[in-house]
N, C-alpha and C positions, 0 to 999 in steps of 0.2 A: 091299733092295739089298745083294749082297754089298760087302763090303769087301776080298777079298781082291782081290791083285792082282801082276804078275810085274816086278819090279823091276829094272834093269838092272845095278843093282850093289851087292849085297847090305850096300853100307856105307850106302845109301841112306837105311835103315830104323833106322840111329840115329836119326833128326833129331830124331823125339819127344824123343829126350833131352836138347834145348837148352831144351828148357822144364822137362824132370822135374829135370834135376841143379839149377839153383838154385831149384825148390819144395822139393826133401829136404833141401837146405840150412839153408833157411826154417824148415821143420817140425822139421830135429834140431835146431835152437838154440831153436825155444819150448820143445821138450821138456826137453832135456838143458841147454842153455845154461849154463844158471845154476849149476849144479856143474859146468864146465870153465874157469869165470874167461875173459877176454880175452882172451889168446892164444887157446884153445880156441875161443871163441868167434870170432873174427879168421879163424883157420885153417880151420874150416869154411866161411863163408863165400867167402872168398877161391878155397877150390878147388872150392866149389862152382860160380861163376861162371867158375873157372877148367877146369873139368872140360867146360861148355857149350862153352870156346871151341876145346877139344881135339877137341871132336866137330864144331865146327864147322869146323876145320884140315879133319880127315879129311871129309867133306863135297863140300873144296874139292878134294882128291885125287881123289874120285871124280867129280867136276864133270870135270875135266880130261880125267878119262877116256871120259866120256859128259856130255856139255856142253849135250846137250838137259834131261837135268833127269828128273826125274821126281815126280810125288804119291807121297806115302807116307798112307794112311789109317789112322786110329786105330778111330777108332768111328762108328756113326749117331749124329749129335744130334740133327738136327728130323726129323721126319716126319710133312707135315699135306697130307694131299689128293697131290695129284701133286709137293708142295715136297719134297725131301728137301736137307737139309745133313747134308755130314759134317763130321765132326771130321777134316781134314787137314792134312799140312806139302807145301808146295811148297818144292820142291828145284829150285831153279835161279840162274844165277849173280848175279842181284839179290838174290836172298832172302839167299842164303849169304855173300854183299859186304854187308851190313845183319848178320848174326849174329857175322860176325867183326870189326866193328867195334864193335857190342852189349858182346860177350864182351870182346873182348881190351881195348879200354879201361876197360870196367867191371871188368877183373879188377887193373887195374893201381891204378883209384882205389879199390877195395877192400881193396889191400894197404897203400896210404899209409893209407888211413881206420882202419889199425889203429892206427897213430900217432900220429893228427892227434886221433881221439875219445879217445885215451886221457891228452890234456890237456886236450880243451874239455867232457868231462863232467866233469872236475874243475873246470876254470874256471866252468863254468855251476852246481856244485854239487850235481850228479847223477850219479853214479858207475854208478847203477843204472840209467841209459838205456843204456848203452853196447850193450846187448843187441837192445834194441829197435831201435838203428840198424839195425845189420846184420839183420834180419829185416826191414826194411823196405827195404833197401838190395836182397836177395837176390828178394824182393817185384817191385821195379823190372825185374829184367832178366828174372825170370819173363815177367812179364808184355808186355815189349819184346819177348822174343823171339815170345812169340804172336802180336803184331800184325805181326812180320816179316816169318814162317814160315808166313802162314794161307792157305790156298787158294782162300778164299772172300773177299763183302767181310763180312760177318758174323762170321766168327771174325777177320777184322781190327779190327771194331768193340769186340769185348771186350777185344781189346790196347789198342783206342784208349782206351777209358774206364778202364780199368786203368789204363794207367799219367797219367792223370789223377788218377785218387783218390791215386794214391802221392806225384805231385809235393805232394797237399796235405798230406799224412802227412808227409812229408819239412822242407817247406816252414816247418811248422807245430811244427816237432820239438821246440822251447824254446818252447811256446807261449804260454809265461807270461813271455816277456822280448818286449825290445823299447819302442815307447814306449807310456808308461801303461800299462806291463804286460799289454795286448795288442796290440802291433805287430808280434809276430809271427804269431798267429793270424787279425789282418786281412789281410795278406796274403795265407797262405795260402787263407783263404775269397777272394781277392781271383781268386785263380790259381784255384780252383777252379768261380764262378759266372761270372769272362768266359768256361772254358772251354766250359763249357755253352754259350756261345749259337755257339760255333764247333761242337760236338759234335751242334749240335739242325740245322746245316745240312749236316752228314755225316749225317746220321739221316732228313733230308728227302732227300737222294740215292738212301740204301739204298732208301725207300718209290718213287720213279721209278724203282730198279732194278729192282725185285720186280714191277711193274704192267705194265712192258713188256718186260721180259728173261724173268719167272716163272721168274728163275733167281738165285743168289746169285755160283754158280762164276763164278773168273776169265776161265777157257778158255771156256765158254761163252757169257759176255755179250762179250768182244772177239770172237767169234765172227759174232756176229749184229748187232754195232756198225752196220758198213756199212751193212746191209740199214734196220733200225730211223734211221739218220741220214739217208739215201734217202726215206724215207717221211717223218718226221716228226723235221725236224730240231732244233726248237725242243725233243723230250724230251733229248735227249743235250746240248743248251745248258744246259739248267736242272741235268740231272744233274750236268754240270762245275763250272759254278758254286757248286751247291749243296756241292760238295767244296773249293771254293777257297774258302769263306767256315770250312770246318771247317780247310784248312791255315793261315787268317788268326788261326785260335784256338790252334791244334795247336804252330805253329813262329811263331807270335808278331811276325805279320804286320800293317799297319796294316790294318784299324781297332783290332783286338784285341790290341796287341802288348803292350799298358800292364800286364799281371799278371806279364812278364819280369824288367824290375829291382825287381819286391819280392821276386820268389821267391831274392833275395840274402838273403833272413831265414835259412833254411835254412845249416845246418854248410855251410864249402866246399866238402868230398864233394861234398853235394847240386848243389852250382852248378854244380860239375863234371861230375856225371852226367847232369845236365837239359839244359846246355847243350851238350854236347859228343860222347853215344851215345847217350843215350833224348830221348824226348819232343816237342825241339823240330825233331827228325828227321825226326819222322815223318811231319810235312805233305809235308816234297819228297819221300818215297819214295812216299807216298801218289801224287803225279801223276807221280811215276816210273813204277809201276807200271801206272798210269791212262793211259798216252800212247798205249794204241788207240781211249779215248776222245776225248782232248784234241784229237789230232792231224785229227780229222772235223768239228771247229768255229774254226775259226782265231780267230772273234771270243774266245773262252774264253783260247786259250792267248795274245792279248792282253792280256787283262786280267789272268791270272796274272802274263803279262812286266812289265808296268807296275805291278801290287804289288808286286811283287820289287822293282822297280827303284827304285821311289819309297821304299819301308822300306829301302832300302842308304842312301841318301842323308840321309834323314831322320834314321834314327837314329844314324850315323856324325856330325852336326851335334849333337846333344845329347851323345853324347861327350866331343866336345869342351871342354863347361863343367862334367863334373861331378869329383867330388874325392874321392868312396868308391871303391877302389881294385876293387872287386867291381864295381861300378854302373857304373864305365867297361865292365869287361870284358862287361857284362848287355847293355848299348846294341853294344859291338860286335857281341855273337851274334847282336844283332839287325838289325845291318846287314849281317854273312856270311852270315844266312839267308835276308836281300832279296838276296843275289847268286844263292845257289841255287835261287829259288823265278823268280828268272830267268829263269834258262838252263833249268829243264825247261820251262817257258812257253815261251820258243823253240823247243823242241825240241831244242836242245844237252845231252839228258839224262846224256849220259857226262860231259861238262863238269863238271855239277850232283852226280853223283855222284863225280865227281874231288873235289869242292872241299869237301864233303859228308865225304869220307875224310879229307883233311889236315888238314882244320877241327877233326876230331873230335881228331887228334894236339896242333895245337897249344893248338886253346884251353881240350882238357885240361889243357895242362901251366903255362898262363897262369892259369889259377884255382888251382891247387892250389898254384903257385909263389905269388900272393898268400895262398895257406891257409899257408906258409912260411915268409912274410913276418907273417902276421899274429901266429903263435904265436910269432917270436924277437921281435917286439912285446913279447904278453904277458910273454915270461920276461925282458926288458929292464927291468923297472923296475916298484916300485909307480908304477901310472895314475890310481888314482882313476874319474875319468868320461872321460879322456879317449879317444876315441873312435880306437880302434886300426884302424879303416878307413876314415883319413879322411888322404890322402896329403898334406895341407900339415903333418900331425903325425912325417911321415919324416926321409929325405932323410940320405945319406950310408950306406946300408945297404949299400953294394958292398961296404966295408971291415968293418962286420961280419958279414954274411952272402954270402960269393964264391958259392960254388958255386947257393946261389938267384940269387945276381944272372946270373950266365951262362948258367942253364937261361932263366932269366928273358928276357933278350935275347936267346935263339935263339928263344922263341918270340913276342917282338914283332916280331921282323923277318922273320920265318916270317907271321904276320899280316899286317904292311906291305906282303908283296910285294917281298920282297926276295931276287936270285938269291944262290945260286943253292937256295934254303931253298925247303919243299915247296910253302907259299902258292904264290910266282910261278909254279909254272906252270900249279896247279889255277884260282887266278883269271883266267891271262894266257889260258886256255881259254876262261872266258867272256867275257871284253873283247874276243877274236878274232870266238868268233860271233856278238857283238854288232856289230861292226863292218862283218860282211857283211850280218847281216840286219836290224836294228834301229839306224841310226846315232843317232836321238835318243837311245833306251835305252843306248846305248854312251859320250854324252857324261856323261849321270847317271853311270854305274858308275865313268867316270873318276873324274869330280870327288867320290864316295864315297872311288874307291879313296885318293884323296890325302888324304882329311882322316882314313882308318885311321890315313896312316901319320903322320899329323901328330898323332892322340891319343894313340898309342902314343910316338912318341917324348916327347911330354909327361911320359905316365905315367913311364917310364923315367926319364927326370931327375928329375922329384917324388921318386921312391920311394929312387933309390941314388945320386944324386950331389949334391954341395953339400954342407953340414954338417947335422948332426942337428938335427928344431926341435922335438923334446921328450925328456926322461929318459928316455923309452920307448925312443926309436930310438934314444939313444946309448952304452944299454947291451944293445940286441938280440942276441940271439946263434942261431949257426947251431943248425938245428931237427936233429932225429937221422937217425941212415943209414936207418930205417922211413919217414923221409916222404921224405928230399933222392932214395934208390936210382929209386923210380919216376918222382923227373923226371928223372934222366939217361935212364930210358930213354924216355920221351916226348919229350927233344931231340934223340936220335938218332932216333928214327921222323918229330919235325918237320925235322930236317936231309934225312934220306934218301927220305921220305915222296913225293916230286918221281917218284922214279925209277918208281911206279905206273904211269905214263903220257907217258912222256918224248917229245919228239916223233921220231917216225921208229922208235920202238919202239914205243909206244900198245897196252899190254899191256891196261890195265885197258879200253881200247873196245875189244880183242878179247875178252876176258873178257863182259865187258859185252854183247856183239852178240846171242847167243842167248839172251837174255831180253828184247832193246831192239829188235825184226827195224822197222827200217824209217825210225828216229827219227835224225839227223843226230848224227854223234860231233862228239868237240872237234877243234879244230884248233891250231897254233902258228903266228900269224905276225911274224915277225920286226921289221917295224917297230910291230907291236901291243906286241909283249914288250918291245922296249926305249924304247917311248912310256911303260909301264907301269911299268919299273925308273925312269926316269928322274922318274916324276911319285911316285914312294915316296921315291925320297934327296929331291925336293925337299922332299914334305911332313917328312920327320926332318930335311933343314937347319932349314927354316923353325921347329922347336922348336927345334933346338938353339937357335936365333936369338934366339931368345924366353924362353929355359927355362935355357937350358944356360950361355947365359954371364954371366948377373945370376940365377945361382940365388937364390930364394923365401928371406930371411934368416930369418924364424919362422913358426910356425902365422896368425901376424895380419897378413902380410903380403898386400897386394891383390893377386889374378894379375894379370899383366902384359898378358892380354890383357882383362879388364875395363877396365882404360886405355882401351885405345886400340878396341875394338869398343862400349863404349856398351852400349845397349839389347839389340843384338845378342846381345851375349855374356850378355847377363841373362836373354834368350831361352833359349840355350840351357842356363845354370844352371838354368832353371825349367823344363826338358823342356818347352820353350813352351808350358806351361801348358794339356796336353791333357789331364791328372789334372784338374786344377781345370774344365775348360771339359765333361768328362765328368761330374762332380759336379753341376753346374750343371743339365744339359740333361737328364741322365741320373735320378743319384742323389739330390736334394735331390725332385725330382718325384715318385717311388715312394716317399719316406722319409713327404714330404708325403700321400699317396694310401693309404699304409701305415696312418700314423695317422690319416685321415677314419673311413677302415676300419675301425680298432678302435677307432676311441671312437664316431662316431653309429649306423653298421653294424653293429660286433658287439655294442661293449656296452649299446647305444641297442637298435636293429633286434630281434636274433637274440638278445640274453641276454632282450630285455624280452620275447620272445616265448614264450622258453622257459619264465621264470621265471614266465610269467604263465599259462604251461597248468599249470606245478605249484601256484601257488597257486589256480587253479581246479577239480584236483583233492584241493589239500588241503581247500578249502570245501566240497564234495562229501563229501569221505570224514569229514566233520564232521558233516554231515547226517546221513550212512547211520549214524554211530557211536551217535547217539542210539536208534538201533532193538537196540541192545545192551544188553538190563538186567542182563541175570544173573538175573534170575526165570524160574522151569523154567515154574509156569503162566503169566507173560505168553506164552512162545512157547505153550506147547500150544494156549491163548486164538487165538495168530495162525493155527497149524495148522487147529484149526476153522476161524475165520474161511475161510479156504483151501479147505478142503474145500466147506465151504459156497456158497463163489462157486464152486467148478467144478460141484457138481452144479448150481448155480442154471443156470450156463451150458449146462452139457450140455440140462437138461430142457427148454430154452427151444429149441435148436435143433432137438430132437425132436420139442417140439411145431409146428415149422413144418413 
């Protein structure tokens, strides 16, 4: 099969380069690295990732120009029987909306991460990691951008488990810290074996693609969707499915959503980049892309809708009771990704990838601002063990840290759904087309959206207002212009982020259309948007109510809503106890099954089995030893004998 092919507009054929610039990145700092010191090291990376988003800028240029898009091929990769995959970039304005958010927030936490690593490998007592970050950092967006940019679902699959293995890498970074010295590499492995079993029902998809499609291409299996859902509609039900149990794992959906707040083990960066351009993205782009299949099974994009819906609500409720200032923001990603996993489930894909963009603005700039908060911690004061992401140990940080505290609250209230900030109008998209098409689904997202804003304003008060209720936070100080410069500019992109899609302009669903032909855009309606404003201020009064005006007097103080919710609230401190109740059902059973295994089975069964053919060939070869003298005429003696029984033999057959 050739590859070549006539391109519509010769910038097309950069795209390869959104995955080559941050690999050469990659490879000059294993190489050279280590003779360019940190900065060097820093500045490669950064423009390497920076270099991706400049091509993916020009991309969007040529997009504009020709907005159908086009394949750009690399090479043949498989070739078996009539299967042929190429190695290709699709270029169209999904792919290019995913690279430019890839890039451009990954390039912004790469440049804070030159600041932020170059006190927590001191802090952690490794100076000599700091290399390795950024190689694995550069690692991540490689490989994001693969699963973007792929033409096929195959070369999306290598992006997919790519950037799985990096989140463990990442995850796992201080793998020797944490409790009892590995709590950070239980994690990691924690994030790595649930993802598998969401990657093993994206891998059962591929195999129903391949059986009845005997194709991998995009173009070609939405091709033949119809036909194949006409005859046999039960394959494209299972196929959907089999991809919503891989985005239940992927963007950290229930059942699978519990490897989320550990993967807070990982440097902030990491938190940052996992939650907010790689990773936990890639399930809704995945049914993004997927909506000529989804859209042919309504029962499917049901059940997507009511994942989504029910993981917005759920884990917005656990939220609410926890006190590590990371684990809050962990639980929300994981409730703004039940919003998103929504709205492509409806069909509201522009919605989904509106909310999908701003999300990626603010709750960048929410993590890295607590990465902000945690390091004027550290330089506040000898700590000891005191646990510097544990927000009843704040409190009063506004006054020493301003400019974190006010990126800080543009992007809580950017989260809350607050106008005129970019949140309210990516979420007040999907509350609309929830409203028309799913009114149950539309009451959940409500009562989600309120308790956002009721954790958020929580947090906010814990973290910077009231007096300080340890040494740490009352001699915190502001963190340097290397880390504070890139959240101004991610409060300005969470302030102005809105205008994407603003209603009566709805730039990004015209953007959006020739990639999405057929699937319903967002909508704004008016008494949804200020149902929506008005159920945010309530949820931030109702902290204030609580938080704000009997601030938390020390680290030992009871929260205020343990008073008065009980049980409830102990619920929700305990992540209602779906870690434990997983253990229980799950893991104490294979731990149990693990060891039958290797003690009567392996080293019972299979070593006695083994052991026991060697020592019946060592009794053997004990035998045969004795026919060993070392005397020339004992052998010559056996020689005759030999000769003797063969002629005896031979004469005997001859005489018959």
């Amino acid at each position: 099969m050739h590859l070549e092919t006539i391109l519509p507009d010769p910038i097309f054929a950069l795209a390869p380069w959104v995955v080559f610039l941050p690999a050469i990145g990659l490879i000059l700092n294993l190489l050279v690295g280590k003779r360019l010191g940190e900065k060097g090291i820093g500045a490669i990376a950064s423009l390497a990732s920076g270099g991706a988003f400049g091509v993916a800028v020009a991309l969007t240029l040529a997009l504009a120009r020709h907005p159908a898009g086009a394949t750009v091929p690399l090479l043949n990769w498989i070739t078996i029987g009539d299967l042929s995959v190429n190695w290709a970039f699709r270029v169209d304005t999904l792919a290019v909306t995913m690279m430019l958010v890839v890039s451009g927030v990954g390039t912004i936490i790469h440049i804070y991460s030159i600041g932020y690593m170059h006190s927590d490998v001191r802090h952690n007592g490794d100076p000599q990691r700091f290399r390795r970050f950024f190689v694995y950092l550069n690692l991540f967006i490689t490989l994001m951008m693969i699963l973007v940019s792929a033409d096929n679902y195959l070369m999306l699959f290598v992006g997919w488990e790519g950037v799985g293995l990096c989140s463990y890498l990442l995850i796992g970074f201080w793998f020797e810290k944490g409790k009892d010295g590995i709590g950070n590499a239980l994690a990691a492995k924690k994030a790595f074996i649930v993802n598998r079993i969401g990657d093993f029902g994206l891998l059962l998809a591929l195999f129903f693609l391949f059986w009845n499609f005997h194709s991998f291409d995009f173009a070609t299996i939405f091709a033949q969707a119809p036909q194949v859902a006409a005859a046999a509609p039960w394959v494209v039900l299972a196929i959907t499915l089999f991809m919503l149990l891989g985005v239940t794992g992927k963007s950290a959906q229930i059942p699978l959503y519990v490897w989320l707040p550990d993967a807070m083990a990982g440097p902030t960066p990491v938190s940052a980049l996992i939650h907010a351009a790689t990773m936990v993205t890639a399930g809704v782009y995945l049914v993004a892309r997927s909506q000529a299949l989804f859209t042919l099974v309504p029962a499917a994009q049901t059940a997507v809708t009511w994942v989504g819906a029910g993981t917005a609500l759920f884990a917005a409720t656990i939220a609410v009771g926890q006190y590590d200032i990371k684990k809050v923001l962990a639980y929300s990603t994981i409730s703004q990704l039940g919003f998103m996993v929504a709205a492509v489930g409806m069909g509201a894909t522009v919605a989904g990838m509106f909310h999908l963009v701003t999300h990626s603005f603010f709750k960048a700039l929410l993590f890295l601002s607590a990465g902000s908060v945690i390091l004027g911690m550290e330089h506040g004061a000898e700590h000891g063990d005191l646990d510097l992401q544990d927000m009843r140990n704040m409190g009063g940080l506004r006054r020493r840290m301003p400019l974190t505290f006010w990126v800080y609250l543009i992007g809580a209230l950017a989260l809350a759904g607050v106008a005129p900030l970019a949140g309210f109008f990516s979420k007040d998209e999907i509350l609309a087309a929830a409203s028309r098409q799913a009114p149950a689904v539309f009451i959940v997202l409500v009562i989600a959206a309120f308790f956002t804003a009721f954790y958020m304003g929580r947090q906010v008060l814990m973290v910077f207002f009231g007096q300080p209720r340890s040494p740490a936070a009352g001699k915190a100080v502001e963190s340097p212009a290397l880390v504070t410069v890139p959240l101004v500019g991610l409060a300005l992109l969470s302030i102005g982020g809105g205008a994407l899609n603003l209603p009566g302009i709805s730039t990004l669903e015209t953007w959006l259309e020739h990639s999405l032909n057929g699937v319903r855009a967002g909508e704004f309606l008016l008494p949804v948007a200020a149902g929506s404003l008005g159920v945010a201020l309530l949820g931030i009064g109702m902290a204030w109510w609580i938080y704000g005006r009997r601030p938390l007097a020390d680290a030992k103080t009871p929260d205020p809503l343990a008073r008065s919710l009980g049980p409830v609230y102990r619920g929700m401190e305990r992540k209602w106890n779906v870690d434990e109740l997983y253990h229980w059902i799950l893991v104490r059973p294979y731990q149990a099954l693990s060891a039958f295994l290797a003690g009567p089975v392996d080293q019972g069964l299979i070593d006695g089995l083994v052991n026991g053919i060697a020592d019946l060939l060592a009794w053997l070869a004990g035998l045969v030893r004795r026919l060993q003298t070392g005397y020339v005429r004992t052998y010559a003696f056996a020689v005759l004998v030999g000769v003797v029984a063969v002629l005896a033999y031979l004469a005997t057959v001859a005489g018959r």
